[in-house]
C-alpha positions as CSV (number, residue, x, y, z in Angstrom):
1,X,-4.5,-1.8,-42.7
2,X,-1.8,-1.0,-40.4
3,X,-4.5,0.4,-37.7
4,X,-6.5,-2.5,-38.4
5,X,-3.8,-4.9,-37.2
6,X,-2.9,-2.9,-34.4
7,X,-6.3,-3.3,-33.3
8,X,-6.8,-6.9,-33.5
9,X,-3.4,-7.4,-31.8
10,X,-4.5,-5.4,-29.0
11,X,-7.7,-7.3,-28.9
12,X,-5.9,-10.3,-28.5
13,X,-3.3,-9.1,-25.7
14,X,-6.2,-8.1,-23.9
15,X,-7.9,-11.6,-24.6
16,X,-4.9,-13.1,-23.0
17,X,-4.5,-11.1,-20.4
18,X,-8.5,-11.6,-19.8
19,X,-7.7,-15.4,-19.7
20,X,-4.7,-15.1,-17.2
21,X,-6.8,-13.2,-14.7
22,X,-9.5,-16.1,-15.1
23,X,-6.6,-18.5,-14.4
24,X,-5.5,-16.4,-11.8
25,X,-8.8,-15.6,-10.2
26,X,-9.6,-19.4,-10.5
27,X,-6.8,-20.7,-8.3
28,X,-7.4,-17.8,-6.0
29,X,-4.1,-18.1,-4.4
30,X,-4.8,-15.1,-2.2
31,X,-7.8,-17.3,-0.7
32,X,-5.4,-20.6,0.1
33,X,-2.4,-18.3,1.9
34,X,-3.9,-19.2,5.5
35,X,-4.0,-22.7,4.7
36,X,-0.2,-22.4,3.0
37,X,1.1,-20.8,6.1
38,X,0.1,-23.8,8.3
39,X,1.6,-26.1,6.0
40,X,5.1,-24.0,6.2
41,X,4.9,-23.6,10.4
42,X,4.0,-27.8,9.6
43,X,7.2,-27.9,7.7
44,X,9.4,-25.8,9.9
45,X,8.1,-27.7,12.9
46,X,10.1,-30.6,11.3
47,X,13.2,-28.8,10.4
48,X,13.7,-27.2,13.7
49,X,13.9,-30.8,14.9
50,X,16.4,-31.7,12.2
51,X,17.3,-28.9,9.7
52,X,17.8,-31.5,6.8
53,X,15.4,-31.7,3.7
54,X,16.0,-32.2,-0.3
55,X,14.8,-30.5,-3.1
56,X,12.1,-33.4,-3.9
57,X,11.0,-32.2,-0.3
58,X,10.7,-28.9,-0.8
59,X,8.7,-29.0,-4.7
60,X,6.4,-30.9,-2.3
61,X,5.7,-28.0,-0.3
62,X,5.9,-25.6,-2.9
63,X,4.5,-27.0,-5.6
64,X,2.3,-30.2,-4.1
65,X,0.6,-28.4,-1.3
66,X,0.0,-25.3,-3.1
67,X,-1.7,-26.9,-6.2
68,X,-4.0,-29.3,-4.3
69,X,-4.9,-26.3,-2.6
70,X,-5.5,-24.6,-6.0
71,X,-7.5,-27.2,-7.1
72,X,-9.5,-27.1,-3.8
73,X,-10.4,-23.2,-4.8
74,X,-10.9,-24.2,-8.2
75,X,-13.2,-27.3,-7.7
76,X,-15.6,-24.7,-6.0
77,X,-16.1,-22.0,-8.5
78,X,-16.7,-24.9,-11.0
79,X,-19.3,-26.1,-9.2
80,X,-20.7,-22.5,-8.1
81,X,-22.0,-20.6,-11.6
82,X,-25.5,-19.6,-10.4
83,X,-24.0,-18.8,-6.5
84,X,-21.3,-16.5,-8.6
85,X,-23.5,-15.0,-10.6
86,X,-25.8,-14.1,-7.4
87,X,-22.5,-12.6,-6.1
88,X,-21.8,-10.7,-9.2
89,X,-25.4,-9.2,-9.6
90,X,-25.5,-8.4,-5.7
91,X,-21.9,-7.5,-5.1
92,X,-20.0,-6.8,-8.3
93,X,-17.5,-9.8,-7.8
94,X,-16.8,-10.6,-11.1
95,X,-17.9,-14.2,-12.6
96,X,-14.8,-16.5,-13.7
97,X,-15.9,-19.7,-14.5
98,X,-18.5,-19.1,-17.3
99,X,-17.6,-15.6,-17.4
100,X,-14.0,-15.4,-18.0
101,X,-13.3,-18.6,-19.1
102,X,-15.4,-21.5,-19.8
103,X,-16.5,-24.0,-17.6
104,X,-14.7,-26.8,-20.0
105,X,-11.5,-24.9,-19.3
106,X,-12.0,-24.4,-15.6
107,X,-12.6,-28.1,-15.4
108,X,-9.4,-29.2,-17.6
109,X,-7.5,-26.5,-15.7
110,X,-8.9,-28.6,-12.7
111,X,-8.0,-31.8,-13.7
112,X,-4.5,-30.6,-14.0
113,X,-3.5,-29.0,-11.4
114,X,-4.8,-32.2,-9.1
115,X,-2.7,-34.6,-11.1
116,X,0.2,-32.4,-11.3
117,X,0.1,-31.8,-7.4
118,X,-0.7,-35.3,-6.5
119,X,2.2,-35.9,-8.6
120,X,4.5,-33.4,-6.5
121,X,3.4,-34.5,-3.4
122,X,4.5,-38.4,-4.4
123,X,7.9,-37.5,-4.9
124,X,8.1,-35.3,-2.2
125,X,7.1,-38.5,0.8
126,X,4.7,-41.5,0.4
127,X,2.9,-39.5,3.2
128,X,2.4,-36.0,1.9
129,X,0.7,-38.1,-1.1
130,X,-1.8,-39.8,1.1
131,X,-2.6,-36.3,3.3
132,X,-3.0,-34.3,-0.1
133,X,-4.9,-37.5,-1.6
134,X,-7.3,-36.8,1.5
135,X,-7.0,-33.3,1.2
136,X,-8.4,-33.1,-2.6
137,X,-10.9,-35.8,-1.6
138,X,-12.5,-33.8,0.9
139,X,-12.4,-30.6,-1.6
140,X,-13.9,-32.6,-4.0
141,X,-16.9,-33.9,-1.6
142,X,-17.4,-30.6,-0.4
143,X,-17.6,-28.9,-3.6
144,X,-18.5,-31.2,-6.6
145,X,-22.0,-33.6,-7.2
146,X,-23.2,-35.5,-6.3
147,X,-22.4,-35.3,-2.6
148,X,-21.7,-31.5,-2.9
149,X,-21.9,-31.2,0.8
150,X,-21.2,-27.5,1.3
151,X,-25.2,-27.7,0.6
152,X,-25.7,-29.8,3.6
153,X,-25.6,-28.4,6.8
154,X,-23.9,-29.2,9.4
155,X,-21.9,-31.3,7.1
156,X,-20.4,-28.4,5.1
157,X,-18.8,-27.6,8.2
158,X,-17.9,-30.8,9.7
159,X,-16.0,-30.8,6.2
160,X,-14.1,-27.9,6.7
161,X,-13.0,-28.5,10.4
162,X,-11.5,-32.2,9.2
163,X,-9.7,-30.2,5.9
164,X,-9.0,-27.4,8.4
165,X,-6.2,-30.2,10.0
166,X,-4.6,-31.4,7.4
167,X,-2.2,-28.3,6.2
168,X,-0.2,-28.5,9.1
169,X,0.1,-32.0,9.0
170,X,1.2,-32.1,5.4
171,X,3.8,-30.3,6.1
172,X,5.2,-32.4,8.7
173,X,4.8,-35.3,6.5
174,X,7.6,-34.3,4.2
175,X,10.2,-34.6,6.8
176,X,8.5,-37.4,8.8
177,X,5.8,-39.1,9.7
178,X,2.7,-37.9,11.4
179,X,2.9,-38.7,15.1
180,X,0.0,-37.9,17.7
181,X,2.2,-34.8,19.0
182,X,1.8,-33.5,15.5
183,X,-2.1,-34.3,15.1
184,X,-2.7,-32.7,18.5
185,X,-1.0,-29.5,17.4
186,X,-2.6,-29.4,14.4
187,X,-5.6,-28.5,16.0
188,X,-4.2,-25.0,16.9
189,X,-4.0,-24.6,13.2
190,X,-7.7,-25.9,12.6
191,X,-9.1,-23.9,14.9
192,X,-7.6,-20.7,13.5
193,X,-8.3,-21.9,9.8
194,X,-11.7,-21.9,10.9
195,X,-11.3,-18.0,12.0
196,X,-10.9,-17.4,8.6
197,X,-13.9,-19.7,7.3
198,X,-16.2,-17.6,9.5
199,X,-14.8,-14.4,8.6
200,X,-16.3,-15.6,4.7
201,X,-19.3,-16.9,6.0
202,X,-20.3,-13.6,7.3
203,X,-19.1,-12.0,4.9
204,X,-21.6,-13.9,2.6
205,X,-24.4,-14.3,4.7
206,X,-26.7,-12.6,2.5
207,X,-25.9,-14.2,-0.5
208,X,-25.8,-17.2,1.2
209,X,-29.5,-16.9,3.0
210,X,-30.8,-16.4,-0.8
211,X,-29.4,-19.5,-2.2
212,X,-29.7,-23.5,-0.3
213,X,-26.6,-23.2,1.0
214,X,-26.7,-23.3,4.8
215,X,-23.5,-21.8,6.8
216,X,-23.3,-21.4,10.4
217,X,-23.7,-17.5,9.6
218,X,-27.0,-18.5,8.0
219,X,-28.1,-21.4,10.5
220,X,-27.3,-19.7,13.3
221,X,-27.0,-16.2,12.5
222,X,-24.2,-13.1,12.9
223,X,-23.7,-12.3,16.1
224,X,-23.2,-16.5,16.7
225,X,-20.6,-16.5,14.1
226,X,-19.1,-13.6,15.2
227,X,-18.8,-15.2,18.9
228,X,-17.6,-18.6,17.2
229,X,-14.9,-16.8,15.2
230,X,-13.7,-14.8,18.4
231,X,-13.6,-17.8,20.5
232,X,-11.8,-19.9,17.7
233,X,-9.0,-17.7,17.8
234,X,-8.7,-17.4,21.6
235,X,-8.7,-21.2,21.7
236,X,-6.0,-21.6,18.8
237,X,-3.4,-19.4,20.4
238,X,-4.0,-20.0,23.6
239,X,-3.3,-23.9,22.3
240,X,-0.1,-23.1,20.7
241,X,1.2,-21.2,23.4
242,X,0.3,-24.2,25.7
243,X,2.3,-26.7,23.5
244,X,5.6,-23.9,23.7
245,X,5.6,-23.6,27.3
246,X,4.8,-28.0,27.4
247,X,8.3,-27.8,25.5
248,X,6.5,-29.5,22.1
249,X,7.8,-26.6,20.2
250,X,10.8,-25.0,19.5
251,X,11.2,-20.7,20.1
252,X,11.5,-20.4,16.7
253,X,8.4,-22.1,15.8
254,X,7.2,-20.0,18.7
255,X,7.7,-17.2,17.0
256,X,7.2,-18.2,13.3
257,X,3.7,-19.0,14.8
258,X,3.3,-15.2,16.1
259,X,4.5,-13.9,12.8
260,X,1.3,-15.9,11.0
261,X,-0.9,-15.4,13.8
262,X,-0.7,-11.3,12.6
263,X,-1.3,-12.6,9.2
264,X,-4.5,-14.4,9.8
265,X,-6.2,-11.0,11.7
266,X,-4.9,-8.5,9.7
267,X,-7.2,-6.6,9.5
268,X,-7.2,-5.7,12.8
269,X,-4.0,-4.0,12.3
270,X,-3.1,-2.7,9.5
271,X,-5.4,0.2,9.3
272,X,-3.0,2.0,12.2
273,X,0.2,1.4,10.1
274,X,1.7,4.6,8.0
275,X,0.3,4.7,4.5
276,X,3.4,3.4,2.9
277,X,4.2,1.0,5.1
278,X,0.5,-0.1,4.9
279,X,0.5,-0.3,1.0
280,X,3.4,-2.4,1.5
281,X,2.0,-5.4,3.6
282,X,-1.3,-5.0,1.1
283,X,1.3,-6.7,-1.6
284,X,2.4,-9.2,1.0
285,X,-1.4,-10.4,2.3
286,X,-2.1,-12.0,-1.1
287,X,1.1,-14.1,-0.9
288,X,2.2,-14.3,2.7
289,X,2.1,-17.8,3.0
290,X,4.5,-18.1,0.3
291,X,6.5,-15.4,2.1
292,X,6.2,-17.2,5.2
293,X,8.2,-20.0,3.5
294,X,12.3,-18.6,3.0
295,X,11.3,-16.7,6.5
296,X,10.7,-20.1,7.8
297,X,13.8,-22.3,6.0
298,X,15.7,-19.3,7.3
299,X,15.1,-19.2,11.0
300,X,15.3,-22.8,11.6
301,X,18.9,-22.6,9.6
302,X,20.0,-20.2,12.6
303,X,18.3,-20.5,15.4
């Protein structure tokens, strides 16, 4: 008897724990970090103007940006079943929605975290409600029937250079509102947003040549998206470091920027760090745009 209950209690722990990776998985936060870390360098941009916020303005951040981009991630995989399943057949990435948890779940899970973050964002600023309201919206278009636009190329992408703006800009908009100096620097952050967006597309090229869904990787091949991602990232820095010298951002933010500039091509070097150090900054990746935060807060405190 005794064995028999220890059994089935394990089976449930394990059942929970199944269900909390699903969750986990299904949010993806590792996959929204780059988009995170714009909204912080957004919200320190502000605060090295004036280093005065609230705590209503900082759940916005914290809590309102991150979940509408949770829902963003989690829209997708709703909406992705038979591409995920292709992935999981030809690449071993395990299947969440369906899979883990159900899609009934997935979708409730959904529902929630857009109402909660819209929420957050609303009693952050009137303006970081209407940016994440647009922000969800265009998740949801890109993603979800019946526009579902990640199908239609060059839409798909279109999409994701408009979204690619916003982070940035909703993190101004908790201190104050969005101005054309802020929009035009946003662009820095698009264009490196979209380093990232290639970087997936080739990454799922294959996959993505065997379904209807059209990327630039699978339009236009590679060794184009490989040239588009290279020049994207030349463009975005070179951009940033134009606004610094024009005087439209502080050193701090100067160097803020730097800091998540090495966190959106990591991969280019962390292979030559020593192993520990190396394992280290593999714990940070998954999270550094939360890191990025305090960091932030911090430097514009004392600089």
């Amino acid at each position: 008897m005794e064995i028999a209950a220890g059994g089935f209690r394990k089976e449930r722990m394990d059942m929970h724990q199944d269900r909390l990776y699903g969750i986990w998985k299904l949010v993806d936060v590792p996959g929204w970090q780059k988009w995170f870390g714009a909204a912080v360098l957004g919200f320190t941009f502000a605060l090295f103007k004036n280093y005065d916020f609230s705590l209503s303005q900082l759940q916005g951040v914290l809590i309102g940006i991150s979940l509408i981009l949770c829902y963003n991630q989690s829209i997708n995989d709703c909406f992705d079943v038979e591409i995920d399943k292709l992935k999981e057949e030809r690449m071993g990435k395990k299947l969440i929605v369906s899979g883990v948890i159900s899609r009934k779940t997935a979708l409730a899970i959904t529902f929630l975290l857009l109402v909660i973050g819209l929420a957050s964002a609303w009693f952050a600023t009137l303006d970081l409600f209407f940016i994440a309201a647009f922000m969800a919206f265009l998740g949801t278009v890109y993603s979800a029937p019946p526009l579902r636009l990640k199908m239609k190329y060059p839409f798909s992408t279109l999409t994701q250079l408009i979204g690619c703006f916003l982070p940035f800009l909703a993190g101004v908009a908790v201190l104050f509102p969005i101005d054309w100096k802020s929009i035009i620097i946003s662009s820095a952050f698009c264009f490196l947003a979209m380093v990232h967006r290639f970087t997936h597309e080739i990454y799922y090229s294959e996959i993505d040549s065997m379904t209807s869904k059209i990327t630039v990787a699978v339009k236009k091949g590679v060794k184009t998206t490989k040239m588009l991602r290279t020049t994207f990232l030349f463009i975005g820095t070179v951009e940033f470091l134009f606004f610094s010298i024009l005087g439209w951002v502080s050193l701090g933010s100067l160097l803020l920027f730097l800091l998540y500039l090495s966190l959106c091509v990591e991969t280019l070097w962390m292979s030559y760090l020593p192993k520990p150090l190396n394992k280290l900054v593999t714990q940070i990746i998954p999270v550094s745009g939360l890191v990025l935060l305090p960091i932030g807060i911090y430097m514009s405190a004392n600089m």
